[in-house]
N, C-alpha and C positions, 0 to 999 in steps of 0.2 A: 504494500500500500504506500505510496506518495502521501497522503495527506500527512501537515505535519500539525492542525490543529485538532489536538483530543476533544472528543464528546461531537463532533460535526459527521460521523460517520452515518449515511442514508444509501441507500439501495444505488441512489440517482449517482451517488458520488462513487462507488464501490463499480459500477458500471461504465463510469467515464475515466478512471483510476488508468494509467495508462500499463501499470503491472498486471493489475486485472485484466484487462484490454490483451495484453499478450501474452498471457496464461489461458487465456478462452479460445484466443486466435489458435494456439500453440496445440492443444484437448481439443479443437472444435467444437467447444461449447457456445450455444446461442445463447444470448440475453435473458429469454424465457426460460430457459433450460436452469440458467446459473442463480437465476433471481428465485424459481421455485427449489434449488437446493436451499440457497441462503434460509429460503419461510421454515424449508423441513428442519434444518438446523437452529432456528430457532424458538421454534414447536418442539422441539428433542429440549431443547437447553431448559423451557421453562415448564416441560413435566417433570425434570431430575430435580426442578426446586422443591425444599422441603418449605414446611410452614415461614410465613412470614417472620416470627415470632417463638422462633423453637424456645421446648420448655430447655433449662440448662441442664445440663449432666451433674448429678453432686459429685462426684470423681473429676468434673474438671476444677468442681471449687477449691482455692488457694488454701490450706491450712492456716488457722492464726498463728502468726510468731509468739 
């Protein structure tokens, strides 16, 4: 990825990326093809989340000094 501003990262920019651009050229992968992997992967990524708000483990809790 070229971008060098964090948190700006969008489909549109990912697809105009000239790394990405010559990785898809290179696989011949289409636009539609690369854009519905990205969805799949990030449909993967936010069922592996657990609870917003997990309960804590008492074994991670610090002992008193």
């Amino acid at each position: 990825m070229c971008t060098t501003t964090f948190g700006t990262l969008t489909l549109a920019a990912l697809l105009s990326d000239p790394l990405t651009r010559a990785m898809m050229r290179s696989d011949g992968v289409s636009e539609r093809d690369f854009a519905a992997l990205l969805f799949r992967v990030k449909d993967s990524l936010a069922d592996r989340e657990g609870p917003a708000d997990p309960m804590p483990n008492p074994e991670w809790e610090l002992a008193e000094v």
